[in-house]
C-alpha positions as CSV (number, residue, x, y, z in Angstrom):
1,X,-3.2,19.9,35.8
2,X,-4.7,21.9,39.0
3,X,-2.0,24.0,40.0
4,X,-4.4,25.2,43.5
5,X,-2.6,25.4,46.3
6,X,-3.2,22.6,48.7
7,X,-1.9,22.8,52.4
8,X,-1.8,18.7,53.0
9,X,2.1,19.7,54.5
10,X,2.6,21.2,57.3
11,X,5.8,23.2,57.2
12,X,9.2,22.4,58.9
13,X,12.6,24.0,59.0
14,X,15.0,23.3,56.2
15,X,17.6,21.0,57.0
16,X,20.4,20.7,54.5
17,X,21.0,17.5,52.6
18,X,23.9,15.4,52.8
19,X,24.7,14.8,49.8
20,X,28.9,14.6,50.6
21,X,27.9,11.2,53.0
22,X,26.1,9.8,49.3
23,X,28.7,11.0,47.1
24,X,31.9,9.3,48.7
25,X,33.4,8.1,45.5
26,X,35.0,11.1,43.6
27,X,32.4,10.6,40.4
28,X,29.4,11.9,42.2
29,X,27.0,10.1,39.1
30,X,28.1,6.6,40.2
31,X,27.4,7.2,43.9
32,X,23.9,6.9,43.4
33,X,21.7,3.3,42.5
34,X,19.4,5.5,40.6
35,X,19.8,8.2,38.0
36,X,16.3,10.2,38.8
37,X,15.9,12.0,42.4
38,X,13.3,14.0,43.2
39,X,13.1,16.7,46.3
40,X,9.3,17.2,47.6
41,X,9.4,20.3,49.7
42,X,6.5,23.5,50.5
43,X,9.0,26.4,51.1
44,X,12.0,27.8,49.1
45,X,14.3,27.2,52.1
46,X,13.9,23.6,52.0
47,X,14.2,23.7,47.9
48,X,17.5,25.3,48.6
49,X,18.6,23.0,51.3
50,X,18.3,20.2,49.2
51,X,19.5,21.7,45.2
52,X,22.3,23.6,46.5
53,X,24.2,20.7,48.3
54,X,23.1,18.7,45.2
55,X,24.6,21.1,43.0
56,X,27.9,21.6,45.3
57,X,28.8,18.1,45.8
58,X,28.9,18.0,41.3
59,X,31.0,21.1,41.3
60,X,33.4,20.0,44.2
61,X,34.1,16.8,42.1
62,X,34.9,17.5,38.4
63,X,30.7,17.2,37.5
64,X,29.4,20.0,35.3
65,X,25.9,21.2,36.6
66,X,22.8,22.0,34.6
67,X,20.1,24.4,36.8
68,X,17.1,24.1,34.8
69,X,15.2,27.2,36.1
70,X,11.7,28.6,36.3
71,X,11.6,30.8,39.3
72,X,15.1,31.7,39.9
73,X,17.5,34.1,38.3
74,X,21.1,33.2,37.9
75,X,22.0,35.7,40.5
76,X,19.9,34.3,43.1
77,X,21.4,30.9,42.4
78,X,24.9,31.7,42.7
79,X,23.8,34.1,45.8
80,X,22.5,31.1,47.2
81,X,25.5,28.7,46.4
82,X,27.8,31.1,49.1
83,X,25.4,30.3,51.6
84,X,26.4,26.6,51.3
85,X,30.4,27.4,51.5
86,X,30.6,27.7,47.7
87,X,33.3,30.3,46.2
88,X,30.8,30.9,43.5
89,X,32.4,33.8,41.8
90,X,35.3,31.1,40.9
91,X,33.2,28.5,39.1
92,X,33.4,29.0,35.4
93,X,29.7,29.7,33.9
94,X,30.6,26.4,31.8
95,X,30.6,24.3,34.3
96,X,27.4,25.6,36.0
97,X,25.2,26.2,33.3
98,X,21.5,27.6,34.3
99,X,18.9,28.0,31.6
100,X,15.6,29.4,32.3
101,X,12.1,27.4,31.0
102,X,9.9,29.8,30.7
103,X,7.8,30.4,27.5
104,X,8.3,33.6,27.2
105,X,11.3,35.0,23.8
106,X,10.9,31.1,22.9
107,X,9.7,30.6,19.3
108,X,8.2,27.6,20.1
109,X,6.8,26.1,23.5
110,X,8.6,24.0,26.0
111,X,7.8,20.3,25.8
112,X,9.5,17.4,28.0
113,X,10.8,15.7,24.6
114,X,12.5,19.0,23.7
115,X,14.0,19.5,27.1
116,X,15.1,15.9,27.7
117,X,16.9,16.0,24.0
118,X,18.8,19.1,25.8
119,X,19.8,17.2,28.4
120,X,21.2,14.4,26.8
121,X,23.3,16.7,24.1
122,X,24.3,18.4,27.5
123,X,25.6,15.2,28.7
124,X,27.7,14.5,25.7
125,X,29.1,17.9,25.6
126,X,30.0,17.7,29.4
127,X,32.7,14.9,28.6
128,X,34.0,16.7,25.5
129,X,34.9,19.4,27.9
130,X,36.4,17.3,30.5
131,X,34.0,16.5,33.2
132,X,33.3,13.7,34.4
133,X,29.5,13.8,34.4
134,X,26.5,16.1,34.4
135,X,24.1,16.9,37.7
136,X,20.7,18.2,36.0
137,X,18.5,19.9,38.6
138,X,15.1,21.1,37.3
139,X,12.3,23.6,39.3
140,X,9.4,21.2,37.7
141,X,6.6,24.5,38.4
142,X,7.9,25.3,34.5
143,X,5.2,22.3,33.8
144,X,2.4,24.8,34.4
145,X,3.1,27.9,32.5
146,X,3.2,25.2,29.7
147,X,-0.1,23.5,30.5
148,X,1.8,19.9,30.5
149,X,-0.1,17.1,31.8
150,X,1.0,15.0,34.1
151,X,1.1,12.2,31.8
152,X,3.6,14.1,29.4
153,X,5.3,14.3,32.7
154,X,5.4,10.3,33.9
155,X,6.4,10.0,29.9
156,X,9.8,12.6,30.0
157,X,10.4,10.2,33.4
158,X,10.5,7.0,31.9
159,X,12.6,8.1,28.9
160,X,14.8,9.6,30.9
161,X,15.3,6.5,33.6
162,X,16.0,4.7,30.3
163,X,18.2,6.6,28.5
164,X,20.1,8.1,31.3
165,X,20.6,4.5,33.1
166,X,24.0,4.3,30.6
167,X,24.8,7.6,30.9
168,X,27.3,9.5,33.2
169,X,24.4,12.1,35.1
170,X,22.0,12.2,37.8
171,X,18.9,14.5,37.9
172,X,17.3,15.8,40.4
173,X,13.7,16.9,40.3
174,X,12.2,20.1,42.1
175,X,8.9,19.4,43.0
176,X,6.9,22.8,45.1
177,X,4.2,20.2,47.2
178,X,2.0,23.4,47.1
179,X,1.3,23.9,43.5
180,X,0.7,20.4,42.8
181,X,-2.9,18.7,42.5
182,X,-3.1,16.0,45.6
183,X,-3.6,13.2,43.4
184,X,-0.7,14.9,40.7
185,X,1.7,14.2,43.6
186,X,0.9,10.7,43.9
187,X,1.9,9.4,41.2
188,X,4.6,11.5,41.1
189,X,5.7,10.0,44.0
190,X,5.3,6.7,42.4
191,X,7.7,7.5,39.8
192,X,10.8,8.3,41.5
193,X,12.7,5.4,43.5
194,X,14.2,7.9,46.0
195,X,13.1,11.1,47.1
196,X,14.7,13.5,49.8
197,X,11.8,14.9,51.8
198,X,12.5,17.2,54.7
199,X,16.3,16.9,54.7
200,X,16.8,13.1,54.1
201,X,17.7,11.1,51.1
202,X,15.1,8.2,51.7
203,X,14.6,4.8,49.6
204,X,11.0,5.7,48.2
205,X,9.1,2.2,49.5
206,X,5.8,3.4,47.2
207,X,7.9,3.4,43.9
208,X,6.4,1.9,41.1
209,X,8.1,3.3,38.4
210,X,6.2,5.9,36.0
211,X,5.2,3.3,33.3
212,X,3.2,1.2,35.6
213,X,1.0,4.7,36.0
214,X,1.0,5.5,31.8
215,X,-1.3,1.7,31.4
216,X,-4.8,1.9,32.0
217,X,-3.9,-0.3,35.2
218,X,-6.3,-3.1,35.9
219,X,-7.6,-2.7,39.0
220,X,-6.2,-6.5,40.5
221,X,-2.6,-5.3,39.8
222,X,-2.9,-2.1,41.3
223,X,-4.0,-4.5,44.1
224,X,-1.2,-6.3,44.4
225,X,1.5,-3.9,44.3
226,X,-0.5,-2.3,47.1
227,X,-0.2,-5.9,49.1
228,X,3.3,-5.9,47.9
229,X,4.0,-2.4,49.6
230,X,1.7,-3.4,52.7
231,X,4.1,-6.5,52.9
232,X,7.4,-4.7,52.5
233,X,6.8,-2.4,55.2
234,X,5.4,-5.1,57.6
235,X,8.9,-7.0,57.0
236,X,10.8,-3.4,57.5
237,X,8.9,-3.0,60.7
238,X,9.7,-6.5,62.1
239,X,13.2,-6.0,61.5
240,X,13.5,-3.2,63.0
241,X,11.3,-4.7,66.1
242,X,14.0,-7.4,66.2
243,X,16.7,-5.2,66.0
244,X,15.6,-2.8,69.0
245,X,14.9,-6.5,71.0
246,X,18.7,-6.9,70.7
247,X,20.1,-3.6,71.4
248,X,17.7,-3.7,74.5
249,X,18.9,-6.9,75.4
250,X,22.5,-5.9,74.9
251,X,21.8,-3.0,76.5
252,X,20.9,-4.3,79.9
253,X,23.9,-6.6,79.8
254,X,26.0,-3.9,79.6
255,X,24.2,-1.6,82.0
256,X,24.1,-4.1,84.9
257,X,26.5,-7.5,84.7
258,X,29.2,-6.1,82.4
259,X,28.9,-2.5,84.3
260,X,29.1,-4.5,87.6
261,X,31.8,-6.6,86.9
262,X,34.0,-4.3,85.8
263,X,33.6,-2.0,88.9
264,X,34.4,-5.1,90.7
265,X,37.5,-5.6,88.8
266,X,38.0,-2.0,89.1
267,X,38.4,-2.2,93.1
268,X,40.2,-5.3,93.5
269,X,43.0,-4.2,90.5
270,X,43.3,-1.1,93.2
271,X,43.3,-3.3,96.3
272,X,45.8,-5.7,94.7
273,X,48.3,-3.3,93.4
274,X,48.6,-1.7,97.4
275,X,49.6,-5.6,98.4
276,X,52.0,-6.7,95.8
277,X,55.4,-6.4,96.9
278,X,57.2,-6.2,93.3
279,X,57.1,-3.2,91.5
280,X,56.7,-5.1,87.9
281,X,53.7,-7.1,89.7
282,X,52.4,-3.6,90.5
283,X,52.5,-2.3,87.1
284,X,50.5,-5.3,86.0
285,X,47.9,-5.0,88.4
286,X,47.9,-0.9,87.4
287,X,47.4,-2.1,84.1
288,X,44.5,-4.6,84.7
289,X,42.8,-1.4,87.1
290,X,43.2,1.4,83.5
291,X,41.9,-1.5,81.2
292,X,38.7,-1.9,83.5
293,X,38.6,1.8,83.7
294,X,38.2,2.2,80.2
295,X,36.5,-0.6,79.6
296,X,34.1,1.3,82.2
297,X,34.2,4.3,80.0
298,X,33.0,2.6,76.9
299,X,30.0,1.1,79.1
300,X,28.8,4.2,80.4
301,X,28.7,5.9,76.9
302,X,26.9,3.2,75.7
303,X,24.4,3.6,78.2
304,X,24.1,7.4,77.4
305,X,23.9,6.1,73.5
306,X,21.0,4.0,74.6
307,X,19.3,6.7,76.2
308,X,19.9,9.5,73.8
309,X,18.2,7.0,70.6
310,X,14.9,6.6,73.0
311,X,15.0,10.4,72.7
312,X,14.9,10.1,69.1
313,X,11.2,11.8,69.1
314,X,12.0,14.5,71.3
315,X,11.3,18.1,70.4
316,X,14.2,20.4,68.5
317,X,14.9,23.4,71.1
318,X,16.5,27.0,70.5
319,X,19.9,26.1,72.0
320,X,22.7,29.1,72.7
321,X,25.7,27.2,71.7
322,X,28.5,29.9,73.1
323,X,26.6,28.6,76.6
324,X,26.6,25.3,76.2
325,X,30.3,24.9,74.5
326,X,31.8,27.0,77.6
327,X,30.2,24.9,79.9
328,X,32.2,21.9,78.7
329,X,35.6,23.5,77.9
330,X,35.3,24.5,81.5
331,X,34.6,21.0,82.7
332,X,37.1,19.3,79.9
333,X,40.1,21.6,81.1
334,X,39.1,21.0,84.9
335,X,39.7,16.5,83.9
336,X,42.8,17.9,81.9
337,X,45.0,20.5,83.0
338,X,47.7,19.5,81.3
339,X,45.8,20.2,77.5
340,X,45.5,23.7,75.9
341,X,42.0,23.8,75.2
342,X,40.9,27.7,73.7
343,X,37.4,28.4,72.3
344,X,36.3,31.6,70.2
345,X,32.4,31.0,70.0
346,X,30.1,34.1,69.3
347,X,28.2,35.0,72.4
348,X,24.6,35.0,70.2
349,X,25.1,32.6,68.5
350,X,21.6,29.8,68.2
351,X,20.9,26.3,67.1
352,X,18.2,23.9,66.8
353,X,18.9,20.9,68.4
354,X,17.8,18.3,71.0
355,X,18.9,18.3,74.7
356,X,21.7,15.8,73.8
357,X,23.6,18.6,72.5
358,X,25.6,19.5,75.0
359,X,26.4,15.6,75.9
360,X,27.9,15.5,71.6
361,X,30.2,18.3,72.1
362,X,31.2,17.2,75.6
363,X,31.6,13.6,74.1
364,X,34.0,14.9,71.4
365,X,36.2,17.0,73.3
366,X,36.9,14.0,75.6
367,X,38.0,11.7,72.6
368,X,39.9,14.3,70.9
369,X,42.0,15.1,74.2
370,X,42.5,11.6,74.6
371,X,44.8,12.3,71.4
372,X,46.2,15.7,71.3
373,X,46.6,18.2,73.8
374,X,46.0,21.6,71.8
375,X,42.0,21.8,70.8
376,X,41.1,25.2,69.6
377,X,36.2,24.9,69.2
378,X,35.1,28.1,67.0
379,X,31.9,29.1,65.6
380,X,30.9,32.3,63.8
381,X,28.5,34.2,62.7
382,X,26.3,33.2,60.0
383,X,27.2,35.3,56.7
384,X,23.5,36.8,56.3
385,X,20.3,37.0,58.4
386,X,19.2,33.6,55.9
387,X,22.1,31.2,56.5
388,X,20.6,27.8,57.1
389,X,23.6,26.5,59.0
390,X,26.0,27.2,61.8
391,X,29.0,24.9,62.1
392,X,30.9,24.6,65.5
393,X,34.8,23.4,64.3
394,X,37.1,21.3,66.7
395,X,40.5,21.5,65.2
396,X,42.7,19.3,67.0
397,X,46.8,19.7,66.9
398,X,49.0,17.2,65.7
399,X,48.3,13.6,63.4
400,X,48.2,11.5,66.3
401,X,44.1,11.0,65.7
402,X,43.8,7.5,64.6
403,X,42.5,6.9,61.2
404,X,39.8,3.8,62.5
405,X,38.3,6.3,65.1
406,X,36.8,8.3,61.9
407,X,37.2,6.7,58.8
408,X,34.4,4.6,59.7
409,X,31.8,7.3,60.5
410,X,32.7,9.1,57.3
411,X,31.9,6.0,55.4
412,X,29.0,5.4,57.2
413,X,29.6,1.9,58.2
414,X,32.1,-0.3,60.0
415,X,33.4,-3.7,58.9
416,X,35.6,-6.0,60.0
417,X,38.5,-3.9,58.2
418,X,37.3,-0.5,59.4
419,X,36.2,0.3,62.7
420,X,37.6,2.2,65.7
421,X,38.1,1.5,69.5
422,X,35.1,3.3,71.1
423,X,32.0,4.6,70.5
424,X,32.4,8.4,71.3
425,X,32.3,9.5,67.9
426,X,29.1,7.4,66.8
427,X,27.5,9.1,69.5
428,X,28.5,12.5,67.9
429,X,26.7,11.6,64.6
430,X,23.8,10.4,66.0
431,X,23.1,13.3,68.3
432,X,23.7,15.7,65.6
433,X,22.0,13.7,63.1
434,X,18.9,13.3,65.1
435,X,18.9,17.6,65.2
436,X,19.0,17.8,61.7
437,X,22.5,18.5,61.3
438,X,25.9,16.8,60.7
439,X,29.4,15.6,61.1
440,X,32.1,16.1,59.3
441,X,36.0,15.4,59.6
442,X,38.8,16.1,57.2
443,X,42.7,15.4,58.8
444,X,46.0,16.0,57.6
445,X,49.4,15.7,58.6
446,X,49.1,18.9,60.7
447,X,46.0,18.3,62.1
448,X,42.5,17.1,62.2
449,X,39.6,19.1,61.7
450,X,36.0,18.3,63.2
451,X,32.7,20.3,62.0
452,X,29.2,20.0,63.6
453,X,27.0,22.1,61.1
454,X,23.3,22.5,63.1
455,X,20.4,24.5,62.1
456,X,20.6,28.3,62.7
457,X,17.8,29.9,64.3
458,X,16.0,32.1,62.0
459,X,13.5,33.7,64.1
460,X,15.5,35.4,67.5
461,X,12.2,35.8,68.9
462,X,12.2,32.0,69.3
463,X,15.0,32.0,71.5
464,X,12.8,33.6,74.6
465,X,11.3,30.1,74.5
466,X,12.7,27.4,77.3
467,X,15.9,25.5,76.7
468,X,17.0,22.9,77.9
């Protein structure tokens, strides 16, 4: 195997993988439709932006974690963990369990069979101890100081997807783009039926499957799986052409008739309400004038929704985020006197994000006021110089936050059974999401508690570049 270092990938900042949007159900192993991931990344910030959420999201749900290492030290691992929010000095060391493959004080060497009979006496073990499951993660560089091939490797994968497919774990494979042969990284892109690649967990449309790539392939059905592909990605593409047809149609419906209607409605509610000579007739026209009003609302965030998706392309900017929070709470308190609306956001404190930034944060302040009146936004500090996150909170007073505004953005869909009133906190997610971050909410009794987590800025020289 040619370990050269190849520079096919051009480098991008790390954005951490949500792995807590996957793993809704509390047995992380049975979120997935696969038990073999793989992570394709060039830097060890993106390597850690995708194991460490991997790893927390086991730990944070009963699931022992195996860290099969060849580059990093326990230490670093655990160091690493507390940059992702994890209390890492409280996790047992039997629950995450790191062992080092390297050839070095081994009496024999490493081979995939050996390592893959570990695993699976691992997995056993796991539940005699009371977890539910086991999360393998593996730095797959160990393959070189071994001198495996790559068809040992597409072997170990096969056996595993087999073996594992009945079994309570889920693996995820580390795969360093720059010390892998070109052609290596093919077919091991082949062999894995999702990969996360630059922060995103993404259906792998190229999978095959590693036994496909073990046959001496003829060259007519390595043909048509490549027609197959071809034709799966034209029907993805057409889809998604049909889809943006409809949101542009719907779009303009609600940008122009609907919009202009209810503006209509809006004037004569007002008009009408000044001539009625009953006070309950009144009331009725006041309530036909708020119901147009919001009504109105909802149509002009949809038309900023619109417009923010047709920015999904735009560039990521070095945003301050004490300036740009300010500037809302100023503007939020000015529409609402009546709230108590208090921020404590670091004055140097820098995110990547789009322009739409500000528009998310402004967004959610307005739908949380609509529902309590004390809102206290913080942000601080990252806890080192190599923190690859920043989260702005909103914690909002009170239980009076209906559960359909959220529940549905947490799961990721809405039904018929689960959706909310508005659109506001779609918008949030998608804004965020297109920067590279995300949303989260958790709510209690007491209150309800809103997280934007963005990229941080690494470099502070970077920030002497234009914002928006």
């Amino acid at each position: 195997m040619d370990t050269t270092e190849n520079h096919l990938f051009a480098a991008s900042n790390a954005h951490s993988v949500d792995f807590d949007r996957v793993c809704q159900s509390s047995n992380v192993v049975t979120a997935f439709d696969t038990a073999n991931l793989a992570v394709l990344f060039d830097n060890r910030e993106q390597r850690l932006a995708a194991a460490m959420p991997f790893v927390k999201s086991g730990l944070e749900r009963n699931q022992r974690c195996l860290y099969l290492a060849s580059e990093s030290s326990s230490d670093e691992l655990r160091s690493a963990l507390a940059r992702f929010g994890v209390d890492h000095e409280s996790i047992p060391d039997e629950q995450f369990v790191v062992e080092t493959l390297t050839e070095k004080g081994r009496k024999s060497s490493l081979d995939c069979d050996g390592i893959l009979d570990f695993v699976f006496e691992m997995v056993e073990e796991s539940l005699n101890r009371g977890f539910d499951g086991l999360l393998i993660t593996a730095e797959m560089s160990w393959i070189h100081t071994s001198n495996r091939s790559i068809r040992e490797l597409l072997k170990a994968i096969s056996r595993f997807n087999d073996s594992a497919a009945d079994l309570p774990c889920v693996a995820l494979a580390q795969y360093d783009m720059t010390k892998f042969d070109a052609s290596d990284l093919i077919d091991i892109v082949h062999a894995y039926s999702d990969i996360v690649y630059r922060g995103k967990l993404r259906p792998n449309s190229y999978y095959t499957g590693p036994e496909p790539l073990l046959k001496a392939e003829k060259p007519e059905a390595k043909f048509e799986r490549m027609l197959q592909t071809l034709t799966d990605l034209s029907a993805a593409y057409d889809e998604t052409h049909r889809r943006q047809q409809r949101l542009d149609v719907l779009s303009r419906v609600m940008r122009h008739n609907i919009r202009n209607d209810l503006t209509l409605i809006l004037g004569q509610s007002t008009t009408l309400k000044e001539s009625l000579e009953t006070e309950e007739l009144a009331d009725r026209a006041d309530q036909i004038r708020t119901t147009a009003q919001n009504l109105l609302t909802i149509a002009d965030s949809v038309n900023q929704l619109q417009t923010s998706l047709n920015h999904e392309s735009d560039p990521i900017y070095p945003i301050p985020l004490s300036r740009t929070v300010s500037r809302v709470v100023e503007d939020v308190r000015r529409e609402n006197p009546e709230s108590s609306i208090s921020m404590r956001v670091g004055p140097d404190l820098w995110v990547r994000a789009n322009e739409d930034l500000e528009f998310a944060v402004r967004t959610l302040l307005q739908t949380v006021v609509e529902y309590s009146d004390s809102i206290t936004l913080t942000a601080e500090s990252p806890r080192s110089d190599s923190d690859p996150s920043i989260s702005l909170e909103l914690k909002a007073g009170g239980n009076q936050f209906p559960q359909a505004e959220f529940s549905a953005i947490v799961e990721g869909e809405e039904t018929p059974l689960n959706h909310g009133d508005g659109v506001g906190l779609w918008i949030v997610h998608w804004i965020v999401d297109q920067s590279g971050g995300n949303l989260s909410i958790q709510s209690s009794q007491d209150e309800t508690l809103f997280t934007i987590s963005l990229p941080t800025v690494f470099d502070a020289d970077s920030t002497d570049t234009d914002t928006p």
